[in-house]
N, C-alpha and C positions, 0 to 999 in steps of 0.2 A: 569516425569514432575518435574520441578522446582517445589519450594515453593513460588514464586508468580506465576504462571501459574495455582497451587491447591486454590488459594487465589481467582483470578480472576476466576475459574471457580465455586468457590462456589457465589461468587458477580453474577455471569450471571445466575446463578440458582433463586437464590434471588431474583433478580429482576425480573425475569420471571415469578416468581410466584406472585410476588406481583402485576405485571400485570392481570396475567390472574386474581386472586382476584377482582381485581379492575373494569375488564370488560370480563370477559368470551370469547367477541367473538373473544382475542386472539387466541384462543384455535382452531377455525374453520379452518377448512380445508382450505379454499381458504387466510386467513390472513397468515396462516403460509408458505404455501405456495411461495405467493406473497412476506414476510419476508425471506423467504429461496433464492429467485433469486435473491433479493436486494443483501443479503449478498452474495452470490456469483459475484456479478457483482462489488460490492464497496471492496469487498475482493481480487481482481486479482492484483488494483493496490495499493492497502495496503502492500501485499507482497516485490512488488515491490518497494515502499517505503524504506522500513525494509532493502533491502540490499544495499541503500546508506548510511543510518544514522547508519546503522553499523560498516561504516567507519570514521565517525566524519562529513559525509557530508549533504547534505540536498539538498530534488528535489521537488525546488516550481513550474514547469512546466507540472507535470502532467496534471491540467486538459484541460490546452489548447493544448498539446499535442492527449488527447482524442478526442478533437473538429479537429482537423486538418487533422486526421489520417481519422476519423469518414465522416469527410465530403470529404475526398478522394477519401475512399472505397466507399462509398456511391452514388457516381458522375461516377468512373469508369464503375458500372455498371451498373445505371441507365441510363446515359447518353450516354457513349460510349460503352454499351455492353459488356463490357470487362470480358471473363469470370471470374467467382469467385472466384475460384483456383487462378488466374494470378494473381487478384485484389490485393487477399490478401498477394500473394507474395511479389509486390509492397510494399504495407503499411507497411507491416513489416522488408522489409528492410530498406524500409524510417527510419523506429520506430531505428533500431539497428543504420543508421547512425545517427543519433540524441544522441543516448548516446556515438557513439562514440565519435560524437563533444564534446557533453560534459567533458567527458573526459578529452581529449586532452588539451582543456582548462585550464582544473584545474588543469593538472598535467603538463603540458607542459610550458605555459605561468603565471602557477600559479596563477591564481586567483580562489579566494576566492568562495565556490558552491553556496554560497547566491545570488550572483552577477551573476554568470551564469545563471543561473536557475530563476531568476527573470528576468533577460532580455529574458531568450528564453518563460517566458510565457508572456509577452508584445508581442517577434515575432510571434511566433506560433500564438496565438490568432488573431492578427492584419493581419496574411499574409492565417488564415482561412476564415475570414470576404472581406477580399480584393477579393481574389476567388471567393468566392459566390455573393460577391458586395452588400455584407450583406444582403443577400436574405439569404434561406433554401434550404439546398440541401434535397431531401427526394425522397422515389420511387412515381411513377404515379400508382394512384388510378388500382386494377387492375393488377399489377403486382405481379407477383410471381415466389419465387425462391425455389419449396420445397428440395431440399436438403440442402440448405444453411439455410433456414429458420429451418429446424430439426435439422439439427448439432446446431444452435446459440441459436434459441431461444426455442427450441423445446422441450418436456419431455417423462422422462423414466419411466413408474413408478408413475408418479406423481413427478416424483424428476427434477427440473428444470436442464437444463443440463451445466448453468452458476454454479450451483451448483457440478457438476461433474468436470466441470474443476478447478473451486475453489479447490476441495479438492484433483486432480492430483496434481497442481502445490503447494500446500500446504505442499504433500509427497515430491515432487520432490526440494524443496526449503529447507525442514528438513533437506532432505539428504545431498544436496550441501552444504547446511550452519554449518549444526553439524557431517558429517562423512566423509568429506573430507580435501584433504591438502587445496584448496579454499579457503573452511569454513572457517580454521583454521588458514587461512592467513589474512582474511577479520576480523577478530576479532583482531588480531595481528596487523594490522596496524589502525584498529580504536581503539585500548586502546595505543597504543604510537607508533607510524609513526616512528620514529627515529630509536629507538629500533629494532622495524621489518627488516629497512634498515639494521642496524648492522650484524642483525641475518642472512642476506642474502636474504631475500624474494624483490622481487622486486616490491616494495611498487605503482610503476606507472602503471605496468600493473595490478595490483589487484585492483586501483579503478577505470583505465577505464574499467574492467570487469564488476564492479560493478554497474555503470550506465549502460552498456551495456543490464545487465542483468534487470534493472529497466526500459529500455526504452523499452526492448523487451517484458516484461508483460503487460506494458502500453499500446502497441501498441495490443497485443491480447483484455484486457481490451475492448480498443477503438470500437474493432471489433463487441464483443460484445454489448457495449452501441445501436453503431448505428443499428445494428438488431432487440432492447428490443426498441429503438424512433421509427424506423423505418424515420428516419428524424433529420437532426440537424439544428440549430441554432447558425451559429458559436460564435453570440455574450452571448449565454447565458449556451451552453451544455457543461458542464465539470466544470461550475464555482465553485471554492473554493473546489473540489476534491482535491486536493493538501496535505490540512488541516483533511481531511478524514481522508488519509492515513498518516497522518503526527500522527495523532490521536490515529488511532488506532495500529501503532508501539510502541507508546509511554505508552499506552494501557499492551501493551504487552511486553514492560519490555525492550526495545529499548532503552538506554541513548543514550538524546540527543550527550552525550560526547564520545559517540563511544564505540566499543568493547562488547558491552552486548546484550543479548536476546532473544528473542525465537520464533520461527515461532508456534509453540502453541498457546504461548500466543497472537500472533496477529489474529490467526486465532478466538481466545475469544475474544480479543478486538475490529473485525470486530462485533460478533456477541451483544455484547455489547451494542455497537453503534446503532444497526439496531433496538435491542429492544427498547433503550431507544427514536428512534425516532418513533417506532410503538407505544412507547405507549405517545407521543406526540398526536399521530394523532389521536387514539383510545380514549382521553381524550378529543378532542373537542379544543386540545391549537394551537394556532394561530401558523402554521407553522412557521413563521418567527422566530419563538421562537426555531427553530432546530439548527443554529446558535449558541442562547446562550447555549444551551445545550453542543451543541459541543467543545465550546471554555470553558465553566466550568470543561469537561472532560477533558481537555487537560490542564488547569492550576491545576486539581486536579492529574494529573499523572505525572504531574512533579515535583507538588511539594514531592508527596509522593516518586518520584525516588529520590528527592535531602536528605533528610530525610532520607530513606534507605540508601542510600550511607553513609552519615556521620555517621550512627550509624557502620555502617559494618567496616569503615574507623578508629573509635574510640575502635570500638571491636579491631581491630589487632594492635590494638597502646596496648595497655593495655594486651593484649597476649605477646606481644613480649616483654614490661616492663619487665613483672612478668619473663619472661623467661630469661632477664637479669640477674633480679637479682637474679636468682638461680642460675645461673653458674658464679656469682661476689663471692656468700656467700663461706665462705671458709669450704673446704672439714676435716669432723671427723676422 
């Protein structure tokens, strides 16, 4: 583990405790529980997140993306019976072309991920609600799918099974991102694009993989969500998920300026976040207050990344001085 990964996971201890202090019934089987699927479920596209901004890019489209996918799957099979298996075929290809648009975009006609990724969550959103004719797609009273229902929403154990895939793709995200040429390309072109270029790596297929690779957790995400609603709303489900996972990258030691971080650490900074909203709710404070929460974490992780930086930045100025003027001083 890094040393901010040892750092945030001593913070997530801390506050857990000071939790539970403060109202015990965190402690309950059914709270942490309940706490344990949340983070599995806001964790899928957190990760997912982490491997855009590791490139220097940024994906505001997630949550309308979830709502879109969400009320797909959810219409295929409700509606037209489409088996499950099929359904989810679908969505998830839909999910992969979608990053690859992305993509293509930013690396192709060069524009800016801000720009992309805010206009596809305008579309998405706009072309979910159009669909449903801003109705609700959800199953009829009555129905059931228990295989799909025990893969998605189902548990092991007591162990929610958003929770099992949380922690599959968590391993499988380590591995791509820290033991491979991938990884190691994805870091290489979000600490300096040019460079990477130089070096040989082909800097446009490594960040349309990258969205690829974000739109396709999103798209499992998605799957998930709509099985835990059992029903969406396309003008309200997925709202400001984005920020979530924008959050909890940043959380987790993601500069926003590319090149750094750790699926560790996001996988702490998921959980984090879940506490400090459980213990929103366990205190009796007016949800809407999850927001400001949110957005204070996310100004306090930045500023503390920017801060970090310049001292790290300072530290190697002042190494490299000193080691100047040792090999200037003239030899006895």
């Amino acid at each position: 583990m890094q040393k901010k990964d040892i750092g945030l996971a001593t913070l997530v201890m801390t506050v857990g405790a000071i939790v539970a202090v403060m109202n015990p019934r965190f402690l309950s089987p059914i709270n942490l529980a309940n706490t344990a699927n949340l983070i599995g479920l806001f964790g899928l596209f957190s990760i997912a997140e982490a491997f855009v901004i590791v490139t220097a890019g940024i994906e505001l489209s997630i949550g309308s993306v979830i709502a879109l996918i969400g009320v797909i799957f959810v219409d295929l099979i409700a509606s037209f019976g489409v088996p499950w298996p099929v359904a989810l075929a679908i969505v998830m290809a839909l999910s992969v072309t979608i990053g690859l648009l992305h993509g293509w975009l930013i690396t192709r006609l060069k524009l800016q991920p801000f720009v992309v990724t805010l206009c596809g969550l305008l579309i998405y959103r706009g072309i979910a609600r159009f669909y449903t004719r801003d109705g609700t797609a959800g199953f009829t009273f009555g129905s059931d799918f228990p295989m799909l229902e025990y893969l998605i929403a189902g548990r092991t154990v007591g162990v929610p099974h958003s929770v099992v895939a949380f922690l599959l793709v968590a391993v499988a995200a380590w591995f791509l991102l820290h033991r491979t040429v991938l990884g190691r390309h994805l870091f290489a072109v979000g600490k300096n694009p040019q460079a990477a270029s130089f070096s040989g790596i082909d800097t446009t297929s490594v960040i349309i993989q990258a969205y690829v690779l974000c739109a396709f957790l999103t798209g499992i995400s998605a799957v998930f969500f709509a099985m835990y609603t059992r029903s969406v709303q396309p003008s309200s489900h997925g709202n400001f998920y984005e920020l979530y996972g924008i959050a909890a990258a940043v959380l987790g030691g993601f500069s926003l300026r590319g090149g750094e971080g750790s699926i560790i650490g996001v996988v702490l900074g998921v959980i984090l976040l879940q506490v400090l909203q459980n213990l929103v709710n366990l205190l009796g404070i007016p949800s809407s207050l999850n927001f400001a929460v949110m957005g204070s974490v996310i100004l306090a992780g930045v500023i503390a990344d920017t801060q970090f930086s310049r001292y790290r930045d300072a530290r190697r100025q002042a190494i490299a001085m000193a080691a100047l003027e040792d090999t200037s001083k003239p030899q006895a």
